[in-house]
C-alpha positions in Angstrom: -34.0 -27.6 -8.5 -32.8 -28.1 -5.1 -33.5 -24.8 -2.5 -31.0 -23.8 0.5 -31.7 -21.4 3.1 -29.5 -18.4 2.8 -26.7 -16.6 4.8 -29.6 -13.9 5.9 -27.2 -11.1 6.3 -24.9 -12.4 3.3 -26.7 -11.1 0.5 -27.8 -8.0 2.3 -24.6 -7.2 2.8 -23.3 -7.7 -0.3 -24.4 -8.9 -3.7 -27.9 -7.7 -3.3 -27.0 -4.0 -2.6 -28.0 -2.8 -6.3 -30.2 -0.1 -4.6 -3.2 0.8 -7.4 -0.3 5.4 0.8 -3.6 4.5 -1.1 -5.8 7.9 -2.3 -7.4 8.2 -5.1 -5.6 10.2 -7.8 -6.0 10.9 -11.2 -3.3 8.3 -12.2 -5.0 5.2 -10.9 -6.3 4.2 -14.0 -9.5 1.8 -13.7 -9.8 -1.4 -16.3 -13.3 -3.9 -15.9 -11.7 -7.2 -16.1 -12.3 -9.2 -18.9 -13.9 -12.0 -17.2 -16.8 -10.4 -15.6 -20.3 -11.5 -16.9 -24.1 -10.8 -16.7 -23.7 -12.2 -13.3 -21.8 -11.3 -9.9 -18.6 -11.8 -9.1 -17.3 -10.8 -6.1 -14.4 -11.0 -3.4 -11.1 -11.1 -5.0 -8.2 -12.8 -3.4 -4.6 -13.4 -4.7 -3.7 -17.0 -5.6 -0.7 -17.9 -7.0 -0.7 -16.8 -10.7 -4.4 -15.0 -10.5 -7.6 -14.7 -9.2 -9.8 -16.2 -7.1 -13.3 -15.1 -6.8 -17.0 -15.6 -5.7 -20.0 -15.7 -8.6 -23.3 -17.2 -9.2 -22.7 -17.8 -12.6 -23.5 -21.2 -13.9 -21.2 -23.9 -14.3 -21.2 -27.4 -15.7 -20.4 -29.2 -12.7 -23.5 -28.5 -10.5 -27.1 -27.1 -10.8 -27.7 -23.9 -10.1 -28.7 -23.8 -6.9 -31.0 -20.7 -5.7 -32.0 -19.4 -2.0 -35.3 -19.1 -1.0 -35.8 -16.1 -2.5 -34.1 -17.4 -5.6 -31.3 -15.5 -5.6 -28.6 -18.3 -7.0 -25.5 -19.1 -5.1 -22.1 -18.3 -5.0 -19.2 -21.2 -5.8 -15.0 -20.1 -6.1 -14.0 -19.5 -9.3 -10.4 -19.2 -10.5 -8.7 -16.8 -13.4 -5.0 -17.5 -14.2 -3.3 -14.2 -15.1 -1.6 -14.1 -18.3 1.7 -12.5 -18.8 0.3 -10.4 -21.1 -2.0 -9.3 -17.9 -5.3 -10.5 -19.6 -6.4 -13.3 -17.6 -7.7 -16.9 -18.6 -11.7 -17.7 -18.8 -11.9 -18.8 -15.2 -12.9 -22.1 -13.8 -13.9 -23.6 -10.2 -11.4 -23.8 -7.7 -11.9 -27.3 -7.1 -14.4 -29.8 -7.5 -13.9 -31.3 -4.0 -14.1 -27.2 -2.5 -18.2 -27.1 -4.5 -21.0 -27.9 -3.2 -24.4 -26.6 -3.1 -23.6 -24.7 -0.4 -23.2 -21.3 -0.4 -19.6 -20.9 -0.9 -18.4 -17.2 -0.2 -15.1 -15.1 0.0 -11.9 -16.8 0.8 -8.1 -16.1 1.2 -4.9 -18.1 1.1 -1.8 -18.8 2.8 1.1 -17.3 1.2 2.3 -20.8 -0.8 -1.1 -21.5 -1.8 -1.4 -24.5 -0.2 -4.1 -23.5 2.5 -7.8 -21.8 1.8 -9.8 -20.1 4.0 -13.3 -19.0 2.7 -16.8 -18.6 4.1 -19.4 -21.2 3.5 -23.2 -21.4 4.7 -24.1 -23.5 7.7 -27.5 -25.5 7.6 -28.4 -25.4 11.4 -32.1 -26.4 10.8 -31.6 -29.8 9.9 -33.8 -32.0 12.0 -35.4 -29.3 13.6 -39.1 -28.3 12.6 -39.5 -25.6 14.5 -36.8 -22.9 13.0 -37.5 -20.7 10.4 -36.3 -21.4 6.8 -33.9 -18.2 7.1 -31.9 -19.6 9.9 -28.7 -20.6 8.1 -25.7 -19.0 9.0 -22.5 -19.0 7.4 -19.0 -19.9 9.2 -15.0 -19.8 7.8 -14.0 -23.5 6.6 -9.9 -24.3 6.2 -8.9 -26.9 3.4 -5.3 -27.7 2.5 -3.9 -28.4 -0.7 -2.6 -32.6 -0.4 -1.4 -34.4 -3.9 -2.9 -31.5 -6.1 -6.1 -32.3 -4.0 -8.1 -30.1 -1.7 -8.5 -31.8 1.7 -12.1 -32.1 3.9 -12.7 -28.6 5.0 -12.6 -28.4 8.6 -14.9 -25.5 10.8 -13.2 -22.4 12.2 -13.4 -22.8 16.0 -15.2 -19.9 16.6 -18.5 -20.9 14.2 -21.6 -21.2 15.5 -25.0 -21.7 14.1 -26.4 -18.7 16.4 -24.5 -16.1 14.4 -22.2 -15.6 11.5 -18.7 -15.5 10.7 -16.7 -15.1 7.2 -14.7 -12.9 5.4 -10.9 -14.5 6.3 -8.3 -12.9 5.4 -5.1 -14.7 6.8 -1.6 -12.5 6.9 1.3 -13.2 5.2 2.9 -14.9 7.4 0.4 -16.9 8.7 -0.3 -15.9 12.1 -3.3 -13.6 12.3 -6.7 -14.2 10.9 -8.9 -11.5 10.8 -13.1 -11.5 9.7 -15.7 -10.9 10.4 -19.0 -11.7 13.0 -21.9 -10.5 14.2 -21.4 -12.6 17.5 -23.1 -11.1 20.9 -21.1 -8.3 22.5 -20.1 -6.1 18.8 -21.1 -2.8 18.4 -23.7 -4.1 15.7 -23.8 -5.8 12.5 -21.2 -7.1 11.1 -18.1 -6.3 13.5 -14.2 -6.7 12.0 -12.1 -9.9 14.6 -9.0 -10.8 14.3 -7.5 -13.7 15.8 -3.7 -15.1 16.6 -2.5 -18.0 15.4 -0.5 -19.8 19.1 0.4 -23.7 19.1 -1.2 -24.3 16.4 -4.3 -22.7 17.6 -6.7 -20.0 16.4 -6.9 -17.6 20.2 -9.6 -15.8 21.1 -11.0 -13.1 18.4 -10.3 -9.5 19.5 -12.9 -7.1 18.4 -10.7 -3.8 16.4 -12.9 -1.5 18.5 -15.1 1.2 18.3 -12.9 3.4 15.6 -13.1 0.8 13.1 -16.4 -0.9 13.6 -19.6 1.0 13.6 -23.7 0.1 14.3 -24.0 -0.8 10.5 -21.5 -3.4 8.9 -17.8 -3.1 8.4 -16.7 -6.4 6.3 -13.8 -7.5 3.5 -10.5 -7.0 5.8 -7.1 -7.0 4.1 -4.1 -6.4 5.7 -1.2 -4.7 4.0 2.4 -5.7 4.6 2.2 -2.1 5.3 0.6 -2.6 8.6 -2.3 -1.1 6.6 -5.6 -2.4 7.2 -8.0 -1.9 4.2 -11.7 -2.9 4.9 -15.4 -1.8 3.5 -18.0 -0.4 5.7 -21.7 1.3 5.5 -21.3 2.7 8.9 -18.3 6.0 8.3 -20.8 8.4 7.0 -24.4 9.3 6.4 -24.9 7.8 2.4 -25.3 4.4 4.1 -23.6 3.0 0.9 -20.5 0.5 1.1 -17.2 2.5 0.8 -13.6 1.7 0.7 -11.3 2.5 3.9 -8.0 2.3 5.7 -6.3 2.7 9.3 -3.3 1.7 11.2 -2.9 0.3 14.3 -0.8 2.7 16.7 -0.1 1.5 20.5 -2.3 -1.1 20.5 -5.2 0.7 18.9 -6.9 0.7 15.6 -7.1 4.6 14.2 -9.8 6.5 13.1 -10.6 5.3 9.2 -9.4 7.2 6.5 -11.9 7.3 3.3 -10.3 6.2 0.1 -11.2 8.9 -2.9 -12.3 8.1 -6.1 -11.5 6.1 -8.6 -11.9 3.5 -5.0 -15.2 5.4 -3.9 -17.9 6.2 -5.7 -21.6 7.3 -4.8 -22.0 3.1 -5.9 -21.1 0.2 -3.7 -17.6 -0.1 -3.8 -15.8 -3.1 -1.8 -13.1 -6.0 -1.3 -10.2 -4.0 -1.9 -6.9 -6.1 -2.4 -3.7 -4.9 -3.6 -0.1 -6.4 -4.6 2.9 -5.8 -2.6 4.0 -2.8 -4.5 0.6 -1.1 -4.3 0.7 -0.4 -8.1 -2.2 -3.1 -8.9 -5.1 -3.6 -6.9 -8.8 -5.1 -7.1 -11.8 -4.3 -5.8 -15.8 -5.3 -6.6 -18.0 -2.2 -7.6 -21.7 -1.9 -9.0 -21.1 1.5 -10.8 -21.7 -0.4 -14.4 -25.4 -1.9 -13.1 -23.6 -5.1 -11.5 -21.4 -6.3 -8.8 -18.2 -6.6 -11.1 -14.5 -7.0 -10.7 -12.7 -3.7 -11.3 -8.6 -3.8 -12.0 -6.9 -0.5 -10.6 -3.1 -0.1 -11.9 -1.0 3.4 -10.8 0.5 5.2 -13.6 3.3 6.1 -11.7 6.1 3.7 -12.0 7.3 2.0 -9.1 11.2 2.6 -7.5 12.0 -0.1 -5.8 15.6 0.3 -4.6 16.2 3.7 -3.6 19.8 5.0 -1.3 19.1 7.5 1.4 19.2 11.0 1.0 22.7 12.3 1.3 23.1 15.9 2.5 25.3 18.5 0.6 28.3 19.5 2.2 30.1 22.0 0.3 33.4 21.6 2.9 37.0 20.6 1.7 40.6 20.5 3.4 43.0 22.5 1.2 46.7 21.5 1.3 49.9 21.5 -1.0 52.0 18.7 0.2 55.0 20.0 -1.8 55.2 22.7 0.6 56.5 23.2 4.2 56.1 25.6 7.0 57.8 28.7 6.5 60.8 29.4 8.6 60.0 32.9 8.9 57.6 35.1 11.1 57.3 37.8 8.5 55.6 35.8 5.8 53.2 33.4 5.4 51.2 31.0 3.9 47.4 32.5 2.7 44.7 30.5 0.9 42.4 32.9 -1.3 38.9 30.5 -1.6 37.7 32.8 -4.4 34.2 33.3 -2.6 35.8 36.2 -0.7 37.6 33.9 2.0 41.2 34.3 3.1 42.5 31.7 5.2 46.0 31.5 6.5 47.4 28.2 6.8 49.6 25.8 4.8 46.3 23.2 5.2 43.0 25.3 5.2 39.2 23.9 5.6 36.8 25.5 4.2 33.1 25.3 3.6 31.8 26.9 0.5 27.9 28.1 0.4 26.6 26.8 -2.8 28.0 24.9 -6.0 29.6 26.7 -8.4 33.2 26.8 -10.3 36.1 29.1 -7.9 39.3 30.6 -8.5 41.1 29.4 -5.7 44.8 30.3 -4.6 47.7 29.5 -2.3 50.1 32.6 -2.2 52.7 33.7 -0.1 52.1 37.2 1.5 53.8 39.6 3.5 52.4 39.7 7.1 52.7 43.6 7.5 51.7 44.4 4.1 49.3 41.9 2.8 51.1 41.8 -0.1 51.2 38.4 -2.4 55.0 38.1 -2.9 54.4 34.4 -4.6 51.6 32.5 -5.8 52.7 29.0 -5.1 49.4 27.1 -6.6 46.1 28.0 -8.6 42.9 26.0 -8.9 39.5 26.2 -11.1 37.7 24.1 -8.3 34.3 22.8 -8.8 32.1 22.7 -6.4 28.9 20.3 -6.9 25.4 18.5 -5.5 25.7 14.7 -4.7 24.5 13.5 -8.1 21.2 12.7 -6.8 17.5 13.5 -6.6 16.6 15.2 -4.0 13.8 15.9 -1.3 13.0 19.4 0.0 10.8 19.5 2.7 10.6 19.9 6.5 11.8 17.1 8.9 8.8 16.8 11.1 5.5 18.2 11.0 2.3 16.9 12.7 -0.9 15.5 11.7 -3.0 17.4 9.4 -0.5 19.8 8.5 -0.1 20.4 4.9 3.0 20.0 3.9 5.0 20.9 0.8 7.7 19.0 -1.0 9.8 19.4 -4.3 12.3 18.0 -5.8 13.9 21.6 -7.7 17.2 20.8 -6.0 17.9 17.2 -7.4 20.8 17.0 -9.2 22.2 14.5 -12.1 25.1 15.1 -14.0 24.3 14.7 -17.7 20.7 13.6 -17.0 17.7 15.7 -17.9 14.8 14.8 -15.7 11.4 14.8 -17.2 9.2 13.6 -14.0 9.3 13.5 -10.5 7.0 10.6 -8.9 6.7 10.7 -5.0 5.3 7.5 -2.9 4.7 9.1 0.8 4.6 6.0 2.4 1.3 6.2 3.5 -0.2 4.8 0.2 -0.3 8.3 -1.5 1.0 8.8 -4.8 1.9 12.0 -6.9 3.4 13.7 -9.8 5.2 17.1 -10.3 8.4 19.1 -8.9 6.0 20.0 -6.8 3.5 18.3 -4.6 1.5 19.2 -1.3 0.3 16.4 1.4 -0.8 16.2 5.0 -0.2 12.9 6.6 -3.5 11.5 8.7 -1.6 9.2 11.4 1.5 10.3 13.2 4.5 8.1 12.7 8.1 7.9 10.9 7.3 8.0 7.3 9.8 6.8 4.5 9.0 9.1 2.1 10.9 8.7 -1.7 11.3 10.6 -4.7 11.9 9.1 -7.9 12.8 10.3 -11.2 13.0 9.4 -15.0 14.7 11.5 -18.1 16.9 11.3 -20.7 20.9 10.9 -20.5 22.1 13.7 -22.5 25.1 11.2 -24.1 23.9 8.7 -25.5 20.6 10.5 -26.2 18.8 7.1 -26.2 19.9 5.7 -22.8 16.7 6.8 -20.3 17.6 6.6 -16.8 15.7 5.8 -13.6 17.4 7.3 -10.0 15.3 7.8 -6.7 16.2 8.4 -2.9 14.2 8.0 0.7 14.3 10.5 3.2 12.8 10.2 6.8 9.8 12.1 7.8 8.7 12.6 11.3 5.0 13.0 11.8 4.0 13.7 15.4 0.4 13.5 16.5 -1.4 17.1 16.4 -3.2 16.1 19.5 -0.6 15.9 21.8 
């Protein structure tokens, strides 16, 4: 059985730690994915129809291979997600992507056609005088040619003095971040992110001292959001490896925000990814006495097309067309809005204060007396809400404030409304009429409200209706 020095800070990090704003609410359900088995798996990634994951499991294509302290070694597996949602029993990637290297996390462009993933780097060969820990690890790039994975080629910035993995490449292709414990971090494993120009990989910006700590922050994943999730040890005093998120605001990453539970337990919890509607998400955890896959799905359904907010305006121009201007200066035209108002004019506006059904009436009256000699018109007018749902809440508040929103005043004609789901925009999710939040990062938040009932003709048609109003959070600090 062949040995290979290991990634030293790999495993520590990692797999040997058995020692679906977003935050958490009781509606992210949690489901331990089918696949999982009496060994790890680890570091999810999306790829096309499925999964793609690190384990140590055996396969038939290679020997095990083990470390020197016989811990056995990672390869890339891949599960195909059914449309049932169960996935397939997973297989390697690729053939030509295994070796008996230590073949770690990874990411993909969006059309699948590109890999990036972390593999070990044997410095020592040749070289008698290094210890048998000295491999590092690096990112490798492979492209997808024929239906065949290409030669993996180095990241530029690998080096056998320290180590770099982790990728997780953007949607569009032009930022990698990862992670390095290269000279000049603030310790451990620092978070990098680098800009794709000319074809080029630029020079790796550290995030900074609000995002990277002493200990190891590691797993980026960058939500189309602008939401960066990422996994550190260093955010509090347990030392364990929790689930966060921050935003990047004038050019500088923000103060992490702890995900809750079911994300964060007292357990290692770590690799967070999540689809584009933030609904479904995946993440590794040891709470069931392994490193296993966990699926996360939000029981709140997701509105994807939702108008803007319209305001009420209970205002109306009142006119009779078959009438003129009378040629007189001791009568005149009088409009009685049935709310109390008397307007006169042949054309009146009016704005009403709430819905509700009014007598109105267009009379002709004696100036001097008051008296209605004629009623010319009479109207049961109706005044109603925009057939909506609707948001209630202030339109800017600052950081840290709580704030309370409901949705009493949403209106559907012939539509009973059963639930009111909320997305704040900032990956939080709730249920109820009522709901109470304070937003963490200032910014203009999107916030929408959507419903679900029952038409009340036909009694079997359900119907789904939602709306986005703007939110001004301004920073508490300022």
């Amino acid at each position: 059985m062949r040995k290979l020095r290991k990634p030293i800070l790999w495993f520590t990090i990692a797999w040997m730690c058995n020692c679906l704003a977003i935050s958490g609410q009781s509606h992210y359900k949690l489901s331990h994915l089918d696949f999982n088995s009496k060994s790890k798996e680890l570091a999810p990634s999306f790829y096309r129809n499925g999964l793609v994951f690190c384990s140590d499991r055996r396969n038939e294509f290679l020997t095990s291979y083990i470390d020197y302290d016989r811990n056995p070694l990672t390869n890339l597996y891949y599960a195909r997600q059914k449309k049932s949602g169960k996935f397939e029993n997973p297989e390697l990637v690729a053939r030509e992507l295994t070796t008996f290297m230590f073949e770690g996390p990874s990411t993909f462009s969006r059309d699948g056609n590109i890999i990036y993933f972390t593999r070990s780097i044997d410095v020592s060969s040749g070289n008698r005088n290094r210890s048998r820990r000295d491999t590092t690890y690096g990112i490798f790039m492979s492209r997808k040619v024929n239906g065949s994975w290409t030669t993996p080629t180095g990241f530029n910035f690998n080096s056998g003095a320290y180590n770099t993995g982790y990728p997780y490449i953007t949607d569009d292709g032009s930022q990698l971040f990862f992670c390095s414990d290269a000279p000049g971090g603030t310790g451990g494993l620092d978070i990098y992110v680098s800009a794709l120009k000319n074809g080029t990989w630029g020079k790796p910006e550290n995030l900074g001292p609000n995002v990277n700590t002493s200990k190891n922050e590691v797993f980026p994943f960058l939500k189309n959001d602008g939401k960066l999730y990422f996994s550190s040890r260093g955010h509090h005093q347990q030392g364990d490896l929790d689930i966060y998120f921050t935003i990047r605001k004038e050019g500088i990453w923000q103060k992490p925000v702890e995900m809750a539970d079911p994300f964060n337990t007292r357990n290692d919890d770590y690799g967070l990814i999540l689809n584009t509607a933030s609904d479904t998400g995946y993440f590794v955890s040891d709470r069931s006495g392994s490193p296993d896959i966990f699926a996360v799905y939000s029981s709140i359904p997701t509105f994807s097309t939702c108008a803007d907010q319209k305001e009420n305006d209970y205002c109306f121009v009142f006119f009779e067309s078959n009438n003129n201007e009378l040629d007189t200066t001791a009568f005149a035209y009088e409009w009685d809005m049935g709310d109390g108002t008397l307007i006169r004019a042949l054309e009146a506006d009016h704005c009403f204060a709430r819905p509700d059904t009014y007598m109105v009436q267009l009379n002709i009256i004696d100036k001097l007396t008051k008296d209605v000699l004629i009623s010319q018109a009479t109207y049961s007018f109706t005044v109603e809400k925009i057939e909506q749902p609707y948001i209630s809440c202030p339109d800017t508040i600052k950081t840290g404030e709580l704030m309370t929103l409901n949705g009493r005043e949403s209106y559907l004609k012939n539509f009973n409304i059963s639930n009111y789901y909320w997305d704040l925009d900032d990956g939080t999710r709730l249920e109820g009429v009522d709901v109470s939040h304070s937003f963490v990062f200032p910014g203009i938040y999107h916030v929408r409200l959507g419903v679900t009932g029952q038409n009340i003709e036909p009694a079997e048609n359900s119907k789904n209706n939602c709306v986005t109003r703007q939110i001004v959070v301004l920073d508490s600090n300022k």
